[in-house]
C-alpha positions in Angstrom: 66.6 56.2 109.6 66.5 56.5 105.7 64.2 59.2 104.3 61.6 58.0 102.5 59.7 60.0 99.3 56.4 61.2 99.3 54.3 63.8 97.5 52.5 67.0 99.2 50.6 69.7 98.1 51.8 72.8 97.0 49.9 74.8 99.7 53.1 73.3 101.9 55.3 74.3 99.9 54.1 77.8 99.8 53.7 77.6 103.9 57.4 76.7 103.9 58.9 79.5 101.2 56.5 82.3 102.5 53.3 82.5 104.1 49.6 81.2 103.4 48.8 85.1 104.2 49.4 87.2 101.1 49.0 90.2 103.6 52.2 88.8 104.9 55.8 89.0 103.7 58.1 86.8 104.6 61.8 87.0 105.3 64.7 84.1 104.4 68.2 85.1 105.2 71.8 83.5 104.3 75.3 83.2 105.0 78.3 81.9 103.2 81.4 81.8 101.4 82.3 81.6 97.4 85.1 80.4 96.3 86.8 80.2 93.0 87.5 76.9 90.9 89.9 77.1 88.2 91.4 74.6 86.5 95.2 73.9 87.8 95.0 76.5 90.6 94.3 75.8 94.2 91.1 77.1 95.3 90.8 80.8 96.5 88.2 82.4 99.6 87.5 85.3 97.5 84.0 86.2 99.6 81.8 85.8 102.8 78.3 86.2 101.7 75.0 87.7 103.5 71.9 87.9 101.8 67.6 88.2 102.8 64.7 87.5 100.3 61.6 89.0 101.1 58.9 86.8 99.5 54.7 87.2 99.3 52.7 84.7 97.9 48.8 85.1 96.7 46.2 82.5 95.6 44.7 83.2 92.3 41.1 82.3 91.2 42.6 79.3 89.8 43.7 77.6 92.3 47.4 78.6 91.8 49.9 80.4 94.3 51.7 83.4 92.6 55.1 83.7 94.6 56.8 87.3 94.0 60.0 88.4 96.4 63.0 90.4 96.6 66.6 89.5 97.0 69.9 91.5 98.2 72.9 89.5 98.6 76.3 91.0 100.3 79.8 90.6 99.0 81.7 90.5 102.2 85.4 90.7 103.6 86.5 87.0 104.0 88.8 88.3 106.8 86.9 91.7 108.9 83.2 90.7 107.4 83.5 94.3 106.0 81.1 95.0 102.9 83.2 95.1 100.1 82.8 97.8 97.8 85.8 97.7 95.7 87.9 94.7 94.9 91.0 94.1 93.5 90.7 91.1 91.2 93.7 88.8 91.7 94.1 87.6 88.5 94.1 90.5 86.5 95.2 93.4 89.2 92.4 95.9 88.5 90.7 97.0 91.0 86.9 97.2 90.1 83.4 98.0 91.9 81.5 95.8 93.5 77.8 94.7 92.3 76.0 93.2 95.2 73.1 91.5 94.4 69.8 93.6 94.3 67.0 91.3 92.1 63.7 92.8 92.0 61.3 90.8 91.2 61.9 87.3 91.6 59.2 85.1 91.1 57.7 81.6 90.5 54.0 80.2 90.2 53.3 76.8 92.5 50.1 74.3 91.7 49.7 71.0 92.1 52.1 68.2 93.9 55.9 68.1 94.8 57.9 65.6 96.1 60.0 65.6 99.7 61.9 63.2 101.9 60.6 62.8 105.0 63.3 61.5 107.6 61.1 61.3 111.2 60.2 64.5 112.7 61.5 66.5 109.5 60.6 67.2 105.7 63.1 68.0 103.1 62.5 70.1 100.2 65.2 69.2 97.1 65.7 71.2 94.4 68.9 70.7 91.8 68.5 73.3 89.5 70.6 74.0 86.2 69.8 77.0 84.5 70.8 77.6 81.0 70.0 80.7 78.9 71.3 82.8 76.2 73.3 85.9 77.9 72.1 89.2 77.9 75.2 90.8 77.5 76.6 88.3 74.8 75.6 90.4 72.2 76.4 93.9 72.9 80.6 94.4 72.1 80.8 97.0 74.7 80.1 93.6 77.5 83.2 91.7 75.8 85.5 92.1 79.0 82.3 91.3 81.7 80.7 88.1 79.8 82.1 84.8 79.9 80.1 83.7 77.2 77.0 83.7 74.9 75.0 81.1 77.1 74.4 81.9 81.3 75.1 78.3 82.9 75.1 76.9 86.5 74.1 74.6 88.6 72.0 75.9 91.8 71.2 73.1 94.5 68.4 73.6 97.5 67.8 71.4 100.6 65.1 73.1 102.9 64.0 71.3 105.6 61.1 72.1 108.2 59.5 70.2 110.8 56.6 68.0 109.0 54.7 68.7 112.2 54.0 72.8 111.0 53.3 71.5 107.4 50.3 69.6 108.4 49.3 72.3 111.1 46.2 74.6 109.9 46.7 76.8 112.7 50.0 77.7 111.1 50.5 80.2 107.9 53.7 79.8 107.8 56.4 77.1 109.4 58.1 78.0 112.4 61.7 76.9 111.7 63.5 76.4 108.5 66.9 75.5 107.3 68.2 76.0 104.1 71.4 74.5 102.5 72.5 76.2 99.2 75.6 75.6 96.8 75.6 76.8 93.5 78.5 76.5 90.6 78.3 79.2 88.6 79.9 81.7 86.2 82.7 84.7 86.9 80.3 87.3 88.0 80.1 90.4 85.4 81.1 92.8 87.7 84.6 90.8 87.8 85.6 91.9 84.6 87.1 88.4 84.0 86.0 88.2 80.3 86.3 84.6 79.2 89.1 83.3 81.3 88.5 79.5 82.8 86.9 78.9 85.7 83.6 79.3 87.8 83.0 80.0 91.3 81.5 77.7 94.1 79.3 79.1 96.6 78.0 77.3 99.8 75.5 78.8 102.5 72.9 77.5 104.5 70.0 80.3 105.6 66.6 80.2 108.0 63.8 81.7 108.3 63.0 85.3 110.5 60.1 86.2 112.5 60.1 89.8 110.5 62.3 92.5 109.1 63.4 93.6 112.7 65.2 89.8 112.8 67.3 90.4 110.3 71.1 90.6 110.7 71.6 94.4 111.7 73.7 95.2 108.8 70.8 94.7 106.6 68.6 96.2 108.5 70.7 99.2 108.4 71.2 99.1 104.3 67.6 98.8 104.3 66.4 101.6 106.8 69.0 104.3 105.1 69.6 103.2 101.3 67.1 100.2 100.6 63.5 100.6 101.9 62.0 98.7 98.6 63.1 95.9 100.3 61.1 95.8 103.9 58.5 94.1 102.0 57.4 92.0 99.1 55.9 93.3 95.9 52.4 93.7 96.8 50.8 92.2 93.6 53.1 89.0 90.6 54.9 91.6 88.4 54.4 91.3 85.1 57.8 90.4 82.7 61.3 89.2 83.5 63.1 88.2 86.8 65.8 90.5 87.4 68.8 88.9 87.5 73.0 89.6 88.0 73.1 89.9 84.4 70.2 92.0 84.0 71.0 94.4 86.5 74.6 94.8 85.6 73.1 95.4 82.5 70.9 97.9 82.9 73.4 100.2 85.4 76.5 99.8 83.4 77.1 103.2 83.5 77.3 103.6 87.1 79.2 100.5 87.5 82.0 102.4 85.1 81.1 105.6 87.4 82.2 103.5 90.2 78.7 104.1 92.3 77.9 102.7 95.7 75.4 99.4 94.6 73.2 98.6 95.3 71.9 101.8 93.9 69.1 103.2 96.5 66.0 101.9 95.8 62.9 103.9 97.4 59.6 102.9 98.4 57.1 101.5 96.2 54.1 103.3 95.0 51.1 102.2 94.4 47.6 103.4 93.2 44.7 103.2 95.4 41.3 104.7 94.9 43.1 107.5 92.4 45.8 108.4 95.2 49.4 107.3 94.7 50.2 105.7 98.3 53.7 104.4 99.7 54.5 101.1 101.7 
């Protein structure tokens, strides 16, 4: 059967990437490998990958869906699925720490219609992203060895797809089963140190959806419970400014990176006012 295009409402979409219950947050999780590409060199496993996003998303006055989350991805062990915390880069023989992935906030806004293929019982979401933006770390000398150059470029491509039966259901805030396909080509990371040698590295994962935080992998529950508690739930309100990103983060901890400090670096519970009293979640 060939999939055939047709155009919903963003209210599914928002069903499918979270919830219709702001109240609720809503967990995603991923596996995978990244490899590296370089030009005249066979192709190296340098990484498993396991990551979560915790996502919330709340209807405004004007008819809009504000989407805020959370993301941790993993560097793992190719071989023992250990978390990597150190890694000895192969092309230049230092051995240098290891920035997992910590992005706090993430966000998006949603309105109006999207297209999706429909294929029988199922509906696919596609989305072939290609980000392009100056840097942040082009600038500053003291990045020179950690940036691969002025302009951030990749290309990031999404397939979710989810019964069509839950997207039309009322009953239902949120679909029931979910798979996600993700492959992105993208730049050396900056924790690499790989300065501006050629190349890029190709990730591939696929993901679902959980039932709560207590679904997750255990390992993340464990990072989570002891080191990470900001991330059991979504932001609670769309945070004003910037997504965080690798870039941004690497940026803003440099000096622990050079201190060699465990990332991610702990992140506590969030605080939040409520009647005059500061309250945690």
């Amino acid at each position: 059967m060939v999939a055939h295009i047709q155009e919903i409402d963003a209210q599914q979409w928002v069903k499918t990437r979270s919830s219709l219950d702001a109240n609720e947050s809503t967990f995603l999780v991923w596996t995978g490998r990244i490899y590296s590409f370089v030009p005249g060199e066979k192709r190296q496993l340098l990484f498993k990958i396991l990551g979560m996003s915790v996502s919330r998303c709340i209807l405004t006055a004007e008819g809009r869906w504000d989407f805020t989350s959370r993301e941790l991805t993993y560097y793992l062990n190719p071989e023992t699925d250990e978390t990597v915390r150190k890694w000895e880069n192969p092309w230049t023989g230092e051995t240098v720490p290891v920035m997992h992935v910590a992005n706090s906030p993430v966000q998006g806004k949603f309105k109006g219609k999207l297209p999706v293929e429909v294929e029988g019982e199922n509906t696919t979401f596609v989305f072939d992203l290609f980000p392009n933006y100056p840097n942040p770390l082009a600038d500053d000398p003291q990045f020179a060895e950690y940036c691969p150059s002025a302009n951030y470029q990749a290309a990031e491509l999404f397939k979710i797809t989810v019964s069509s039966a839950d997207l039309v259901n009322s009953e239902l805030a949120s679909v029931t089963q979910l798979k996600l396909s993700w492959d992105r080509i993208g730049q050396w990371l900056p924790w690499m140190k790989m300065g501006q040698r050629p190349g890029y590295l190709i990730y591939s994962a696929t993901g679902s959806k959980v039932g709560g935080f207590t679904e997750l992998p255990p390992v993340l529950q464990a990072e989570i419970n002891n080191r990470l508690p900001l991330y059991k739930q979504a932001p609670k309100a769309f945070v004003d400014g910037e997504d965080m990103t690798s870039w941004l983060y690497f940026q803003k901890h440099f000096p622990a990176y050079l201190a060699g400090e465990t990332f991610p670096l702990s992140a506590p519970e969030e605080n939040y006012t409520k009647n005059g009293l500061k309250v945690s979640f």
